[in-house]
N, C-alpha and C positions, 0 to 999 in steps of 0.2 A: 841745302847747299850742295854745290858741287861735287865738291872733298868730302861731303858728310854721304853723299852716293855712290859715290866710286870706293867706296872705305865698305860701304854696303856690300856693294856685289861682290868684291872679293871678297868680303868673309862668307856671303853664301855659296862661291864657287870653291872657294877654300874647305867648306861643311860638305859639299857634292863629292871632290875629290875626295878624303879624308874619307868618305863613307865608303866612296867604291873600294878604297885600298883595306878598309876594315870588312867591308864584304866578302869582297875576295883573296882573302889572306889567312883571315882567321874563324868566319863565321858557320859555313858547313866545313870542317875539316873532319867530322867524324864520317861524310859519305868518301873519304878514301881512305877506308877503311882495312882494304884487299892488298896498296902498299904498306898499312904498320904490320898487318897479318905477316908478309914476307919480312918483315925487320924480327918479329916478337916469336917466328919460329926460329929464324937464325941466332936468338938469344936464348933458345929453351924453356918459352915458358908454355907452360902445360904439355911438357915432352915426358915429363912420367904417366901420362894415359897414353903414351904408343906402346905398343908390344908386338912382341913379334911373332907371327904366325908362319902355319906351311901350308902352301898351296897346295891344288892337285900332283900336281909337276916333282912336287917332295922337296920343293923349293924356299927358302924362308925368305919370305918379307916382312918389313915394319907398320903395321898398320898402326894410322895415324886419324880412325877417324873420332876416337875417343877427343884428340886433340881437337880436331877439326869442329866436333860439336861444340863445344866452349864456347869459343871463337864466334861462330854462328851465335850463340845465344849470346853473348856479348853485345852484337851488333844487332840481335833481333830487340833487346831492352832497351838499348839507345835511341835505336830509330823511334822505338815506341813511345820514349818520352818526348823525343825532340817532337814530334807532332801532337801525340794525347794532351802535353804539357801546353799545348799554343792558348787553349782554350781557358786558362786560371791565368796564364801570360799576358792576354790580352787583358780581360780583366783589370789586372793589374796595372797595368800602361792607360786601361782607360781611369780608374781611379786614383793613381798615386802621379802620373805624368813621367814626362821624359829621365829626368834626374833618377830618382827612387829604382824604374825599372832599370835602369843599366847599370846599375850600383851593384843589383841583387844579380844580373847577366855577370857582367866584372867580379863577381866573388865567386859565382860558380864556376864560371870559365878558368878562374886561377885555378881555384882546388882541385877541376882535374885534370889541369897540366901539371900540378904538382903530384897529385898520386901517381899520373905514369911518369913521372919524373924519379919517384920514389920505390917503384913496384919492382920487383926483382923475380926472378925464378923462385925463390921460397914462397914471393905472395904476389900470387898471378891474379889473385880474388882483387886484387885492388882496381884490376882493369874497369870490373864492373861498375863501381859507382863512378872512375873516372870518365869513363867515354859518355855515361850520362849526364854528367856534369858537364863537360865538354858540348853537347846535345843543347840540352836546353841553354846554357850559358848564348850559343853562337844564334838561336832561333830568335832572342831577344835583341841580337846585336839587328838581327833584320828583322825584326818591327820597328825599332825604333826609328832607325835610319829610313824605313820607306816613307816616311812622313816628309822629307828633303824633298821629295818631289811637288809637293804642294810650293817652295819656294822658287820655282820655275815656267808655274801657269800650264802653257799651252802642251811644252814639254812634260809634263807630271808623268802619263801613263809612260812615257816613252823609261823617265830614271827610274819608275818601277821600276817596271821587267828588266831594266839591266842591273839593278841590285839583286832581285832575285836572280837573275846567270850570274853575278858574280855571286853569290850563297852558291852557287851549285857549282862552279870554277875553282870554290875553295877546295874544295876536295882534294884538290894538286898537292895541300898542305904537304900532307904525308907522302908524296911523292919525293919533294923535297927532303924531308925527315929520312926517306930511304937513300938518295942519293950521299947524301950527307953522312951517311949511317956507313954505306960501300967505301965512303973516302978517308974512314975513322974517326967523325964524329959521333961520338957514345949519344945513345938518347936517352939518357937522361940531360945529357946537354943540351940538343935540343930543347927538349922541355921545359928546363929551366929559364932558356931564353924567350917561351913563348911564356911563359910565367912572366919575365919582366917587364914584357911588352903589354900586361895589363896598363902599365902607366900612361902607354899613348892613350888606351882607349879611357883613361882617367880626362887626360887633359881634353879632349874632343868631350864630354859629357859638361864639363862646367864651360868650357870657351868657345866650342864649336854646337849647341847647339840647347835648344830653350828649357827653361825648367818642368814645363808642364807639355804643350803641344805648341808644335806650328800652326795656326790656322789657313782656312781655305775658303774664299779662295785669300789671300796673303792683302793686309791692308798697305797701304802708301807709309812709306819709311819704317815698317815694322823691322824691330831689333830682336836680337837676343843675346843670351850668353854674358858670362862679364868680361867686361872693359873697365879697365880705370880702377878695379876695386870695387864694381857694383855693379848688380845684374839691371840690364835694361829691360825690363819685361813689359814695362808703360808706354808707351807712345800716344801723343793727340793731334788727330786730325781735326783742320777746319773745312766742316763742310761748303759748299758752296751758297748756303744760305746763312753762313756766319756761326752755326752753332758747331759746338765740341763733340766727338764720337769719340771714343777710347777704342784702341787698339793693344788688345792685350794678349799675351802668351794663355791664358785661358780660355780664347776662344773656339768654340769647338771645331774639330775637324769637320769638312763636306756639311754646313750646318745649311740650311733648308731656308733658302730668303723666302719665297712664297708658304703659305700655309696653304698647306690640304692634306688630305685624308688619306694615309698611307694604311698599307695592309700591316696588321700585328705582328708580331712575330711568331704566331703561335701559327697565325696561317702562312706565312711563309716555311718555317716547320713541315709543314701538312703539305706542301702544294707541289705538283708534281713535275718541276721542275730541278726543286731541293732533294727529293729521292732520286731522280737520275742522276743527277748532280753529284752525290755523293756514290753512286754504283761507278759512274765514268771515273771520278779519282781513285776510290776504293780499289778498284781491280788492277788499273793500271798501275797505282802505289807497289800494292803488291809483288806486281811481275818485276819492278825495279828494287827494289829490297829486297829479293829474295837472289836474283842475280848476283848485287853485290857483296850479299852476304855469302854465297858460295863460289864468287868470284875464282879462289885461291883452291880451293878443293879440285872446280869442273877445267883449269890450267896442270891441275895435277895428272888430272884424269889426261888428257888430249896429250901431253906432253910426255905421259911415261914416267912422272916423277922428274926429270930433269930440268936442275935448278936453272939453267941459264935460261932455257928459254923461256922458265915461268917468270923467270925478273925480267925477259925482253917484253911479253906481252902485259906483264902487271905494270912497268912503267909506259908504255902505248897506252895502257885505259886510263891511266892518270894524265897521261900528256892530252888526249882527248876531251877528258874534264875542263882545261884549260879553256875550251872553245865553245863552253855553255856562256859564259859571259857578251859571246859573238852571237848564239842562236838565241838567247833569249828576247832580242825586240823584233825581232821578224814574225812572232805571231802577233804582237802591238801592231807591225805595221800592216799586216793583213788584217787585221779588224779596220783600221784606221783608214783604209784604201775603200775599202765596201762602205764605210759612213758617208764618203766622199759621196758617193753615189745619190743622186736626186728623189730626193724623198716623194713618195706616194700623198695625191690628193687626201689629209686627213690623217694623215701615217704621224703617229707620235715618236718624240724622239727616241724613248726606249723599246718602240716595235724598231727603230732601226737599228738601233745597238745590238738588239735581238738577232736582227737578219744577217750582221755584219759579224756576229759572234759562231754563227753555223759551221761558215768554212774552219774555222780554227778548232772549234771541239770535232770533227769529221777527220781533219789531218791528223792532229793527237793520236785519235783511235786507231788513224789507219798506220801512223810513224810506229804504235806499239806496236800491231800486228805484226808488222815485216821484223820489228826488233827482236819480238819474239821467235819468229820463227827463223831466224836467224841464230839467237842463243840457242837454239833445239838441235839443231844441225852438227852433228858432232866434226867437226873438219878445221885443222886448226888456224890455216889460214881465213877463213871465211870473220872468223874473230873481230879481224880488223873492222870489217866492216859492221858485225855487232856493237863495239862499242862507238864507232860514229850515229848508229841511229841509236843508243841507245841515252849518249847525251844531246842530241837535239831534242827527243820527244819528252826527255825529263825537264828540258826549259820550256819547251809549249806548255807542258802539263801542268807546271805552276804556275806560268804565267798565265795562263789560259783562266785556271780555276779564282784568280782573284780577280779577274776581269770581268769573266762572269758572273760571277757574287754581284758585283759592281752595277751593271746594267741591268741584272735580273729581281733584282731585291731594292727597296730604300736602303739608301746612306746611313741610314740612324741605325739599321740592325748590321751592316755590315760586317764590323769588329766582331759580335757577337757568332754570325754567321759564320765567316771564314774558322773562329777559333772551332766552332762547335764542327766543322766537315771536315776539319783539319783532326778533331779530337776521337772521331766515329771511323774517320778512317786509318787513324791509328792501332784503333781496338781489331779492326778487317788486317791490317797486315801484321798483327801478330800469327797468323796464320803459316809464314813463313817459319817458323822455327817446328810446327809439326810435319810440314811436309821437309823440312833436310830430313826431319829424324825417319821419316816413308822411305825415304831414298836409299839414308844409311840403313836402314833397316828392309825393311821386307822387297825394297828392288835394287837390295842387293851393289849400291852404290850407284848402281847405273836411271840417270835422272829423264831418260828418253820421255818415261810416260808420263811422267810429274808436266815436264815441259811442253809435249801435246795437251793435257789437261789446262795448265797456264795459258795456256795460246786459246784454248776452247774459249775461255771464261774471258779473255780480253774482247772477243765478239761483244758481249753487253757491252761494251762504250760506245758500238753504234747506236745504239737503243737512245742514245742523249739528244746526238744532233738531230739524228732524226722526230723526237719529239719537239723539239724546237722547231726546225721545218713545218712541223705540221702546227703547231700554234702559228706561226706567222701567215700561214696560207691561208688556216681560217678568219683571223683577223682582218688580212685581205680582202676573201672571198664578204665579210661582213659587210664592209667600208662601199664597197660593190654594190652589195644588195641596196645597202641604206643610201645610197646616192642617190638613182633613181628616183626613192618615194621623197626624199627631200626636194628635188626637183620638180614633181609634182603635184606637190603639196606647195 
């Protein structure tokens, strides 16, 4: 019917919106991290590890990098779950379905907005389990929600990557939290108010969206959610030969209409696409966590200690954040512009995804390079423009890495895939919390050579596309050879 259509597409553009504003509102709020740091000094916590020293000069200052380490390890255990944790996440999402996981996202996300709701200068320890909580809580808000794009068809890759920019947009959260914080909102106020707003993301998991999964590709009148006082998860189509096909909320995601012989997972594991694969995120991960986690310390440094300007440029990198949600489908639309492109006599469709997916891991690489070398730069204006390349290349780079998975690997390991390079390169950017303590320690606070070293090690991410490159040229050069003898034979 009609009515029974249009009642449809608004609830699925009704479940799109709703997603993006839980994306980007609440879902990465622990990557702005560098605006609570500026809130949680100006309240004193872990201000009994400063003390104060005398310089050569016979000068006294307050050294602050006892605090400063905290802080950093704070945000180095966060990080490290919100990624290690993707991999028991998924999981979880693939056996228990949509409901179950955002229940268990929804309870963690509350608890720790409520411990920093609750944490005071006597107990700064609470930070810790809270920003983790916070962490994994917001990673499951975006698994869940990327499955919305399956309810859009042609559109799908495109709602990705713009839910992942807004994951990476939310960061702003805390900028917010600081502004709010300069105007005399107490944060725990805040807090408490991101605490109550568990309820929206309550009402969206039973009304806006299915118990188990959305399938793909999406049947003719599939429902979800409840209506009326009962979940619609049944639908039946009448095929054109008269017989019933069920349309159901269990059907699986990306499910495979042709049968044929997909590689294991054990060889995708092995195959040396999945090891560069994981070097290209790995590193670049890295160099962006390690950033934001000393974000607040290397403003300290450049600035001379002077509060204004570090609240000028810590609210610039949070206003910048804002604009990941804008960068993240421009690497979608650069793979999507090269697919366009007229395929090679015999060229199968994932040698062209292949070929189409090059330019985008090459810019990645080369967006970190210059980012990096731009954060190395000690100069405080130049800043500005570090933090512009440094949230564009942080939306390529996710966007990028699930796109890839995608085209490089079967659908069926997918899930499995992503969590497991999402969970290995978690354990690579723990890495970040030895090198602040090199910095603070034996170079003497000064991060010059840590940051040339950074910048050395982001070179391997060319080592990616160019392995791709050279797979696609030989399969080329194959198709070439074999033409010929087909022809004369």
């Amino acid at each position: 019917m009609p009515g029974s259509e249009k009642s449809l597409m608004v609830r699925r553009y009704l479940t799109f919106a709703t997603g993006l504003v839980e994306c980007l509102c609440f879902a990465g709020a622990v990557f702005g991290w560098a605006s609570l740091v500026f809130v949680l000094k100006k309240e004193g916590y872990f201000s009994s590890l400063c003390v104060n020293t005398t310089t050569v000069n016979s000068t006294h200052t307050l050294d602050c990098s006892g605090q400063d380490e905290q802080f950093s390890l704070i945000f180095t255990i966060a990080s490290f779950m919100n990624n290690f944790l993707t991999l028991p996440n998924g999981f979880l999402f693939d056996r228990f379905g949509t409901t179950v996981s955002r229940l268990f996202g929804i309870c963690l996300y509350t608890i720790g907005t409520l411990m920093v709701a609750f944490s005071t200068t006597a107990l700064p320890n609470l930070l810790f389990p809270a920003l983790s909580f916070l962490a994994v809580g917001g990673i499951l808000f975006l698994i869940t929600n990327m499955q919305v794009g399956n309810l859009f068809g042609s559109h799908r890759s495109t709602i990705i990557t713009l839910y992942n920019g807004a994951f990476d947009s939310s960061s702003a959260l805390f900028l917010v939290i600081k502004l709010l914080h300069e105007s005399g909102i107490s944060l725990r106020a805040s807090f408490l108010f991101l605490s109550a707003c568990s309820v929206i993301h309550l009402f969206r998991t039973f009304f806006l969206l299915p118990k188990n999964f959305i399938p793909y590709p999406v049947p003719d009148h599939y429902t979800y959610g409840i209506t009326c006082g009962k979940t619609e998860s049944l639908n039946l189509e009448v095929a054109a030969n008269g017989s019933v096909q069920k349309a159901t909320e269990e059907t699986p995601l990306n499910k495979a209409v042709p049968a044929k012989q997909e590689r294991s997972f054990r060889e995708c594991l092995t195959s040396r696409f999945f090891m560069w694969h994981l070097v290209w995120l790995s590193v670049m991960q890295l160099r962006h966590y390690l950033f934001i986690g000393t974000l607040n310390p290397m403003l300290q440094r450049l600035t001379a200690g002077e509060s204004t300007l570090v609240s000028q440029y810590t609210n610039a990198f949070a206003i910048t954040q804002l604009c990941g949600v804008l960068c993240a489908p421009w690497n979608g639309l650069i793979m999507d512009r090269f697919k366009k492109k007229p395929r090679a006599a015999g060229e199968t469709e994932q040698e062209t995804d292949l070929r189409a997916s090059i330019l985008s891991l090459f810019l990645t690489a080369l967006q970190c390079v210059l980012f990096s070398v731009c954060a190395s730069t000690p100069f405080l204006p130049l800043q500005y423009l570090t933090f512009i390349l440094q949230v564009l290349n942080r939306s390529f780079l996710y966007g990028g890495n699930a796109a890839f998975l995608s085209v490089a690997f079967p659908s069926c390991h997918f899930g499995k895939l992503y969590g497991l390079v999402m969970a290995l390169s978690a354990v690579f950017s723990l890495l970040q919390y030895p090198c602040f303590a090199l910095v603070k320690g034996a170079l003497n606070g000064d991060p010059l050579y840590m940051n040339i070293g950074l910048t050395l090690l982001s070179l391997l991410a060319f080592i990616h596309p160019l392995s791709v490159y050279l797979h696609c040229r030989k399969a080329s050069s194959q198709r070439t050879q074999s033409k010929p003898d087909s022809v004369s034979s």
